[in-house]
mmJSON file of the N, C-alpha and C atoms, coordinates in Angstrom:
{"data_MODEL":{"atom_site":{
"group_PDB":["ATOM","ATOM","ATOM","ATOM","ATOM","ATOM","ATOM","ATOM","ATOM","ATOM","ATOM","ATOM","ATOM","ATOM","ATOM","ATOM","ATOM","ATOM","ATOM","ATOM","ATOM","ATOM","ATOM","ATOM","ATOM","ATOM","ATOM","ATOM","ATOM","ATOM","ATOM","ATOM","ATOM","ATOM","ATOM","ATOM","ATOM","ATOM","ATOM","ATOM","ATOM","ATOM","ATOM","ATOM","ATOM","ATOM","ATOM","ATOM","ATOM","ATOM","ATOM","ATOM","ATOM","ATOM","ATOM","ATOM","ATOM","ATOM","ATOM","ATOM","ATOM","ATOM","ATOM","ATOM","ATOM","ATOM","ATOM","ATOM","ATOM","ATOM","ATOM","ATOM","ATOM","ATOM","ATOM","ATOM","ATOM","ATOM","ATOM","ATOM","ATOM","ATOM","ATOM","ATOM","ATOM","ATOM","ATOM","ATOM","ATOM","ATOM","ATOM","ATOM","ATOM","ATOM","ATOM","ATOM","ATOM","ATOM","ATOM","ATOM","ATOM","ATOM","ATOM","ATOM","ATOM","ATOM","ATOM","ATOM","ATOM","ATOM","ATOM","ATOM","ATOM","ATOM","ATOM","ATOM","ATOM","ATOM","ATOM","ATOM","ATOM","ATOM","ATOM","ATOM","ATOM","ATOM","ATOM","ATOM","ATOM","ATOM","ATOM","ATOM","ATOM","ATOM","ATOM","ATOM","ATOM","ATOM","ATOM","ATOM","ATOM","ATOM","ATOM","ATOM","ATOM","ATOM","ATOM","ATOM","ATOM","ATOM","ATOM","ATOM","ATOM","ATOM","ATOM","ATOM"],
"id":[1,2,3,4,5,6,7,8,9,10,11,12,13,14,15,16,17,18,19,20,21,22,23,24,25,26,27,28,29,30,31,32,33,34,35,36,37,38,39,40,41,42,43,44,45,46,47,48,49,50,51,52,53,54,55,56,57,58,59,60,61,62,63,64,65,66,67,68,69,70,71,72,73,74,75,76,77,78,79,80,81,82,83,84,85,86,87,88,89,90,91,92,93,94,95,96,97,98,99,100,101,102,103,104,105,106,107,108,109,110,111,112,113,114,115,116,117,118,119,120,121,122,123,124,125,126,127,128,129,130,131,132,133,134,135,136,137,138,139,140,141,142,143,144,145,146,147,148,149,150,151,152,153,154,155,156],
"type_symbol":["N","C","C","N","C","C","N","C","C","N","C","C","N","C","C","N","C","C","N","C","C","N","C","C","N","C","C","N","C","C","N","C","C","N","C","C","N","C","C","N","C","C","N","C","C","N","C","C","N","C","C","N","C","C","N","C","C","N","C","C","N","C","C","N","C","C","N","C","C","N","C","C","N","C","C","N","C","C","N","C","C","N","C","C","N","C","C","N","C","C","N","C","C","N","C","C","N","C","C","N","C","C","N","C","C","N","C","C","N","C","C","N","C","C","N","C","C","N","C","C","N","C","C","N","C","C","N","C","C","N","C","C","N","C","C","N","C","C","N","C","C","N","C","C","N","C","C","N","C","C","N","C","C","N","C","C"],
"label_atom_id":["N","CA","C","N","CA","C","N","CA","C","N","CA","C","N","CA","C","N","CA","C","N","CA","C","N","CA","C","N","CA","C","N","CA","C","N","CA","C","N","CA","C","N","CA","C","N","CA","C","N","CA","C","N","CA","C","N","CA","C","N","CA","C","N","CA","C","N","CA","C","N","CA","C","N","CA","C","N","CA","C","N","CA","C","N","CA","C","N","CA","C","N","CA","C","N","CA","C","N","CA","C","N","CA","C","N","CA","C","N","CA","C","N","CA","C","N","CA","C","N","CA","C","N","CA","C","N","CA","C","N","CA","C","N","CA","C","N","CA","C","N","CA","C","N","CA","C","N","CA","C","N","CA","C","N","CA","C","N","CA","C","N","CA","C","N","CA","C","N","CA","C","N","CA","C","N","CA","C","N","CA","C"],
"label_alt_id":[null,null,null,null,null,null,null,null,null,null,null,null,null,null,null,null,null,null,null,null,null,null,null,null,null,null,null,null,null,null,null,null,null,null,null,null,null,null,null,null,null,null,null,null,null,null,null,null,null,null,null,null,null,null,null,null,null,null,null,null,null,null,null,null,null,null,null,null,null,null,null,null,null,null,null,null,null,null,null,null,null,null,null,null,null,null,null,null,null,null,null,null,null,null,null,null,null,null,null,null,null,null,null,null,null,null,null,null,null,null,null,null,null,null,null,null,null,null,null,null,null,null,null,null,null,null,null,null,null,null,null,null,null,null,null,null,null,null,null,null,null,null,null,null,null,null,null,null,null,null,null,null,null,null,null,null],
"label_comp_id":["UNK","UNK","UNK","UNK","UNK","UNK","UNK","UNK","UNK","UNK","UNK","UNK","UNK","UNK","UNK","UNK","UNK","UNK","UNK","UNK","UNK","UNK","UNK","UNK","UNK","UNK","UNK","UNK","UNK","UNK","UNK","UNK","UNK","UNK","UNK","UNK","UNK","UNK","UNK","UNK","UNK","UNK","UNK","UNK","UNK","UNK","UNK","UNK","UNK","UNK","UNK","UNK","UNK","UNK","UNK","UNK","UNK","UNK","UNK","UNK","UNK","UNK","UNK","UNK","UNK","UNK","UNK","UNK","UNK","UNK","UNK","UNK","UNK","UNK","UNK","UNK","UNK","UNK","UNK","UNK","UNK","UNK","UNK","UNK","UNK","UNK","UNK","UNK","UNK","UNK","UNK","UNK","UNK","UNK","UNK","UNK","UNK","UNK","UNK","UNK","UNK","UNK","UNK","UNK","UNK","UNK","UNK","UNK","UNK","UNK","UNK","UNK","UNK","UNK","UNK","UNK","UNK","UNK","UNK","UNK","UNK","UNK","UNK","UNK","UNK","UNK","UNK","UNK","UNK","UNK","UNK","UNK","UNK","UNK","UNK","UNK","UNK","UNK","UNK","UNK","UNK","UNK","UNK","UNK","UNK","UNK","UNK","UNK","UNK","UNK","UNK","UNK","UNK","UNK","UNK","UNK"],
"label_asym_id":["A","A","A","A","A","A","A","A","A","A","A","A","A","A","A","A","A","A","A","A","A","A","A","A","A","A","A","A","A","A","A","A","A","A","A","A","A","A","A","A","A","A","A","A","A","A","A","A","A","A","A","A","A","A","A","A","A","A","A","A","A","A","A","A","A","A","A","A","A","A","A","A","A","A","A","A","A","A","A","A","A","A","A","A","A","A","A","A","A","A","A","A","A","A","A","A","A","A","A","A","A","A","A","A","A","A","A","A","A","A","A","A","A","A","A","A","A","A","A","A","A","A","A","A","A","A","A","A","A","A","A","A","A","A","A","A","A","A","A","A","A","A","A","A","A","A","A","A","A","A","A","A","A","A","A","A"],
"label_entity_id":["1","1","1","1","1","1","1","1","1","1","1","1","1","1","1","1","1","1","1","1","1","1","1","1","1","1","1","1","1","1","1","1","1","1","1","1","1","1","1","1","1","1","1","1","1","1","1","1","1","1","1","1","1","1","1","1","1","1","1","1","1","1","1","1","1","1","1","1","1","1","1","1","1","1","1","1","1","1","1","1","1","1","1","1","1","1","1","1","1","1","1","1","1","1","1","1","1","1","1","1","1","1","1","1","1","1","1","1","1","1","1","1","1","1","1","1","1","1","1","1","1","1","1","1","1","1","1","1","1","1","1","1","1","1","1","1","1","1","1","1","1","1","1","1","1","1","1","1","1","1","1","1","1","1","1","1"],
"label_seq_id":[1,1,1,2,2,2,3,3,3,4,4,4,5,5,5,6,6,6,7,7,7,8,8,8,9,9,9,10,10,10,11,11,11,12,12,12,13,13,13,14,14,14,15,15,15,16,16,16,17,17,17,18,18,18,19,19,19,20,20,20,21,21,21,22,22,22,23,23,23,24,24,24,25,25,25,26,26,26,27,27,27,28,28,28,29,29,29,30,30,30,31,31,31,32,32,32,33,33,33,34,34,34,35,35,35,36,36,36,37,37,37,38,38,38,39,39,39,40,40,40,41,41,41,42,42,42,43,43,43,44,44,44,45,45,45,46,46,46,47,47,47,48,48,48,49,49,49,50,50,50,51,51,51,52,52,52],
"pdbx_PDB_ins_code":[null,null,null,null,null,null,null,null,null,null,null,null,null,null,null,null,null,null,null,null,null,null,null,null,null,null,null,null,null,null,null,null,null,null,null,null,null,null,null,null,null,null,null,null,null,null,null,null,null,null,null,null,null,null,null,null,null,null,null,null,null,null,null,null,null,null,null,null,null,null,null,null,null,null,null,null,null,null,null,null,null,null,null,null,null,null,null,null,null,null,null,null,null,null,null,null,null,null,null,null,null,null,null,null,null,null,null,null,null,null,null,null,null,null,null,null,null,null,null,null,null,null,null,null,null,null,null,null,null,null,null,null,null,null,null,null,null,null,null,null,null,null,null,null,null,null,null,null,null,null,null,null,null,null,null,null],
"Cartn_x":[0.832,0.0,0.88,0.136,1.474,1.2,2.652,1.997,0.966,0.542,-0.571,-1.684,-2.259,-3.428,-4.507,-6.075,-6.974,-7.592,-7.762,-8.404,-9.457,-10.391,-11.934,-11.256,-12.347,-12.486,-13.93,-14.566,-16.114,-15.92,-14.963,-14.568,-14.323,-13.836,-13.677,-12.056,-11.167,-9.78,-9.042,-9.833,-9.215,-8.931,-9.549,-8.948,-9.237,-8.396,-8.838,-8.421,-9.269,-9.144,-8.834,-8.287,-7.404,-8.32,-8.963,-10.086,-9.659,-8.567,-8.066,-8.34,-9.043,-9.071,-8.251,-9.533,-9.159,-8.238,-7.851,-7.493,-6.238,-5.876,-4.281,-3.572,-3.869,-3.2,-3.97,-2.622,-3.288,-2.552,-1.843,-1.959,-3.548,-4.5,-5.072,-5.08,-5.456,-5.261,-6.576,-7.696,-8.985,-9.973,-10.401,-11.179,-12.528,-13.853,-14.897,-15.919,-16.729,-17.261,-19.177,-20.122,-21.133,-21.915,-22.442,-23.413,-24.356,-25.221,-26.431,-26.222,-25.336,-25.269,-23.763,-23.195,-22.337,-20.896,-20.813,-19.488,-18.306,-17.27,-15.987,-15.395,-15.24,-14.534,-13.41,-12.133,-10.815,-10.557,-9.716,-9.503,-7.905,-7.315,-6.037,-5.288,-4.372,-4.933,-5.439,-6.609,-8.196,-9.199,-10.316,-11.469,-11.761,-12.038,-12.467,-13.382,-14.252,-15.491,-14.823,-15.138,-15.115,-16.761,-17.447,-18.84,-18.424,-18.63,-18.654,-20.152],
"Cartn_y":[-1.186,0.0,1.255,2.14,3.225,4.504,5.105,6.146,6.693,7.254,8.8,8.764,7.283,7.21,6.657,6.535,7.012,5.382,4.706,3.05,2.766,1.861,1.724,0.088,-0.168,-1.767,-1.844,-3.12,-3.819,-4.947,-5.674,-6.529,-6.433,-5.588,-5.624,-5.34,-5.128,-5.02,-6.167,-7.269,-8.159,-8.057,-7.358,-7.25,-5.023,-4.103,-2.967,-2.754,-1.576,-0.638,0.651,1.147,2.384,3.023,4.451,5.141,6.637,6.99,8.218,9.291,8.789,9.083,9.956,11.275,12.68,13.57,12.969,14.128,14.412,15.098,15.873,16.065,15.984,15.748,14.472,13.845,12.246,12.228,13.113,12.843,13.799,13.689,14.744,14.739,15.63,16.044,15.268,15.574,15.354,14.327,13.136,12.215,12.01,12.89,12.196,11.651,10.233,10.06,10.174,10.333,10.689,9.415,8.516,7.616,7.587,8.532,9.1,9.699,10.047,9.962,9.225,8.58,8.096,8.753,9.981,11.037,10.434,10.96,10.612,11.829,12.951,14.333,14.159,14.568,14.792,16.302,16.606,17.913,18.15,18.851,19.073,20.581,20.489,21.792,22.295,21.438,21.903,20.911,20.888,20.358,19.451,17.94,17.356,16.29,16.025,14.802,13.713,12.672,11.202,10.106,10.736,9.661,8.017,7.325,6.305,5.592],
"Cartn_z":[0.0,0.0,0.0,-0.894,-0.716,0.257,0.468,2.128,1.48,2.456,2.313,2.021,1.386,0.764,1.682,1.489,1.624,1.411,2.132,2.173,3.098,2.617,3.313,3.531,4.579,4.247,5.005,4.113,4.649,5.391,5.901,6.12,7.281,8.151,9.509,9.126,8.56,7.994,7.336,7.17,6.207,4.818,3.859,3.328,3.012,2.226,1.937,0.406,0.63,-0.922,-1.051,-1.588,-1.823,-2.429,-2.093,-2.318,-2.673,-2.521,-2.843,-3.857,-4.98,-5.959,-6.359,-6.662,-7.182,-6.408,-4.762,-3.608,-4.011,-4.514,-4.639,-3.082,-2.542,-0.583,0.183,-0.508,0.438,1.496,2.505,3.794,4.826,4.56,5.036,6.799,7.356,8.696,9.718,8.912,9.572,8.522,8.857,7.491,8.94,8.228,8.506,7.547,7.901,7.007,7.386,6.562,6.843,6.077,7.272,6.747,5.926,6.4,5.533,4.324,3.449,2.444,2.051,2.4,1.681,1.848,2.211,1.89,2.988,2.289,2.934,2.952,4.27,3.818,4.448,3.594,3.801,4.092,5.116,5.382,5.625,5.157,5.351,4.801,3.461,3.133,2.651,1.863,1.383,2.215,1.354,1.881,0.697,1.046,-0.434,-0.001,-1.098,-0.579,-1.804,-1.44,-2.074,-1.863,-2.667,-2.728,-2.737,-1.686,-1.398,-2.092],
"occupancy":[1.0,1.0,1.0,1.0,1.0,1.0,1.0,1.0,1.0,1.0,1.0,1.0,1.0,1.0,1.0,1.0,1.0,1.0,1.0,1.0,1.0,1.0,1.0,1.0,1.0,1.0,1.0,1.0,1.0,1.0,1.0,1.0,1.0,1.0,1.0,1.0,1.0,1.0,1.0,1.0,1.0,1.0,1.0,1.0,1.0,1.0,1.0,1.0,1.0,1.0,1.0,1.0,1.0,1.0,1.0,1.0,1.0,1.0,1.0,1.0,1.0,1.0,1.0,1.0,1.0,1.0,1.0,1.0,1.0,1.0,1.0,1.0,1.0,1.0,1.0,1.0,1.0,1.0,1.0,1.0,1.0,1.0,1.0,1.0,1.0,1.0,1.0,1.0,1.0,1.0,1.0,1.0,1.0,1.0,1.0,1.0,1.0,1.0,1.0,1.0,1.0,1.0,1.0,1.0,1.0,1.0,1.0,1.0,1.0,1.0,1.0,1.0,1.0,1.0,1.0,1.0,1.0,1.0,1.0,1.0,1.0,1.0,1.0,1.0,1.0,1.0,1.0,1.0,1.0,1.0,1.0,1.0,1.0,1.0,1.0,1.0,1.0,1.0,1.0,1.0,1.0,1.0,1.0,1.0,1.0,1.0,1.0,1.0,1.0,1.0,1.0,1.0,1.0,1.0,1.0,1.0],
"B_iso_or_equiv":[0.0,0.0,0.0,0.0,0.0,0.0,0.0,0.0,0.0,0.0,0.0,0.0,0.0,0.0,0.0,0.0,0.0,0.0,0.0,0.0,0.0,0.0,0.0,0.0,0.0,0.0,0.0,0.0,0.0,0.0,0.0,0.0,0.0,0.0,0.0,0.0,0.0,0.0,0.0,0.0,0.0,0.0,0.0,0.0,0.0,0.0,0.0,0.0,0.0,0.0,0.0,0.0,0.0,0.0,0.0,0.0,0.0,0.0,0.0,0.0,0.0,0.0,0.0,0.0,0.0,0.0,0.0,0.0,0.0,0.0,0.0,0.0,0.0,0.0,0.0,0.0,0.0,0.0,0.0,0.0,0.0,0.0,0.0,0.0,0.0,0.0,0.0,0.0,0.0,0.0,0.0,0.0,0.0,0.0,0.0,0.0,0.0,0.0,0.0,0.0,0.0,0.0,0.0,0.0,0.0,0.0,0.0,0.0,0.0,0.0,0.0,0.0,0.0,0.0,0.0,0.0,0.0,0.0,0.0,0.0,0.0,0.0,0.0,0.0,0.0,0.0,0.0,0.0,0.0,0.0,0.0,0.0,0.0,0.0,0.0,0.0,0.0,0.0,0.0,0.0,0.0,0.0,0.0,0.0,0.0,0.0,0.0,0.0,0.0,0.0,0.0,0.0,0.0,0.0,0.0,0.0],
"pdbx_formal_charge":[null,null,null,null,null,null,null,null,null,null,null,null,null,null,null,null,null,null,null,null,null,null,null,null,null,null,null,null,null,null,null,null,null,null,null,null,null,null,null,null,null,null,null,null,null,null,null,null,null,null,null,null,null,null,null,null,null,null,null,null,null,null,null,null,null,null,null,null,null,null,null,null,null,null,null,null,null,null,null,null,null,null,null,null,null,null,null,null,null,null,null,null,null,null,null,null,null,null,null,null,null,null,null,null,null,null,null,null,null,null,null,null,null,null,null,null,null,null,null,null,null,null,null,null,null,null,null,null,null,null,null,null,null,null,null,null,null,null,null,null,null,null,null,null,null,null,null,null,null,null,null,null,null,null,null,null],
"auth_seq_id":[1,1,1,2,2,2,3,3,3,4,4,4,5,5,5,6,6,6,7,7,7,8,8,8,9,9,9,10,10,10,11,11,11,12,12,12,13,13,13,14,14,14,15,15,15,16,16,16,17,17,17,18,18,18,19,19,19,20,20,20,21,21,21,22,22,22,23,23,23,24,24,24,25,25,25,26,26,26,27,27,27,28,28,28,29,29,29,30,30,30,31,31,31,32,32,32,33,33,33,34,34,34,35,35,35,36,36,36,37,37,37,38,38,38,39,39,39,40,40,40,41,41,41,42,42,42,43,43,43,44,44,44,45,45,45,46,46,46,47,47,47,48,48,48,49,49,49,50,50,50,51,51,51,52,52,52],
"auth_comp_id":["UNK","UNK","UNK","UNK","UNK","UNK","UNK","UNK","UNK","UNK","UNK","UNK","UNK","UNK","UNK","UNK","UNK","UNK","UNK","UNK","UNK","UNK","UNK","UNK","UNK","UNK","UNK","UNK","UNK","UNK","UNK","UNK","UNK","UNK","UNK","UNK","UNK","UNK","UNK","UNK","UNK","UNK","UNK","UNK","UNK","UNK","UNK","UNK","UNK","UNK","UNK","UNK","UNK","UNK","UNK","UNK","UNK","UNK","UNK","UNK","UNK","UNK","UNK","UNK","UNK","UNK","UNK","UNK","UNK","UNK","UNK","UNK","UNK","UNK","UNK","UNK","UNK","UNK","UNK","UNK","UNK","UNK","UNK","UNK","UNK","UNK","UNK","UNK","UNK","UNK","UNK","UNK","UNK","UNK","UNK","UNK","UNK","UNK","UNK","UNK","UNK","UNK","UNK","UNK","UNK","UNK","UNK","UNK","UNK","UNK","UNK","UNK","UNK","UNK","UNK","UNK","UNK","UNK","UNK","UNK","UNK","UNK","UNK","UNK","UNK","UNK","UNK","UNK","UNK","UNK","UNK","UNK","UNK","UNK","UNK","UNK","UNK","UNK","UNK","UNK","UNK","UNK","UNK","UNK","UNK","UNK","UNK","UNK","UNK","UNK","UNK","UNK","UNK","UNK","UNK","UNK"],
"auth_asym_id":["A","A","A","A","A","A","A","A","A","A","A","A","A","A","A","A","A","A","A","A","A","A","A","A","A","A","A","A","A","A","A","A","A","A","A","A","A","A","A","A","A","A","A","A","A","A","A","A","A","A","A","A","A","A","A","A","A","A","A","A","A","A","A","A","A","A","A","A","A","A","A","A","A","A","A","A","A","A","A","A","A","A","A","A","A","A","A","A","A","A","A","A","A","A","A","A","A","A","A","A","A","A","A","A","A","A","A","A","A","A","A","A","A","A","A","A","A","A","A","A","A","A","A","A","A","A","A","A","A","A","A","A","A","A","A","A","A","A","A","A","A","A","A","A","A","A","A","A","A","A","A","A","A","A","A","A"],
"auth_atom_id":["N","CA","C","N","CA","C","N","CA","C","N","CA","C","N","CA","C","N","CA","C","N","CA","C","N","CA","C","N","CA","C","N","CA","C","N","CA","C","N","CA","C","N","CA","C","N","CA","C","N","CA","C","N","CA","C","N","CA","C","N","CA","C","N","CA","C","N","CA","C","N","CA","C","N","CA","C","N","CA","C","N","CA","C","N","CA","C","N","CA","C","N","CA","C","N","CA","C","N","CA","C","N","CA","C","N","CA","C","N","CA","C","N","CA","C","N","CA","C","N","CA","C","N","CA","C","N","CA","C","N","CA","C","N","CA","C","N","CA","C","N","CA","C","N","CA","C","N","CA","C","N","CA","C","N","CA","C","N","CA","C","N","CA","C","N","CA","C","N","CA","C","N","CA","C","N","CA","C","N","CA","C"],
"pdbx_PDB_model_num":[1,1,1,1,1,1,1,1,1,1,1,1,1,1,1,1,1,1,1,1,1,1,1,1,1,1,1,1,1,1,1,1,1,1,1,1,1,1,1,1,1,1,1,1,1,1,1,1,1,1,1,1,1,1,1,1,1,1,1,1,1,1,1,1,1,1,1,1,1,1,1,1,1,1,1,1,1,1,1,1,1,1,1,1,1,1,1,1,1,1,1,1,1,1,1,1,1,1,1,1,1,1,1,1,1,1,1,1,1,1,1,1,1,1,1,1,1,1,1,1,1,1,1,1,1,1,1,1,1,1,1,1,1,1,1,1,1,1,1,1,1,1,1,1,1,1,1,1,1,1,1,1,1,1,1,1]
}}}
């Protein structure tokens, strides 16, 4: 897996996936994600969503 990036897992951590997409700053500072619709927000030195 490479540093900095941005991975989910459904599995409980057996296996993951690298979700990073579009984020041009894959170390971000702050990652919340919002159930009710799906969103994954990265915060660091911008602000970016990833639709899950």
């Amino acid at each position: 897996m490479p540093d900095g990036a941005i991975y989910k897992t459904i599995d409980g951590g057996t296996t993951w996936q690298e979700i990073t997409g579009g984020i041009p700053y894959v170390k971000p500072l702050v990652l919340r994600f919002n159930p009710a619709t799906s969103e994954l927000w990265a915060g660091g030195v911008g602000l970016y969503k990833i639709k899950q």
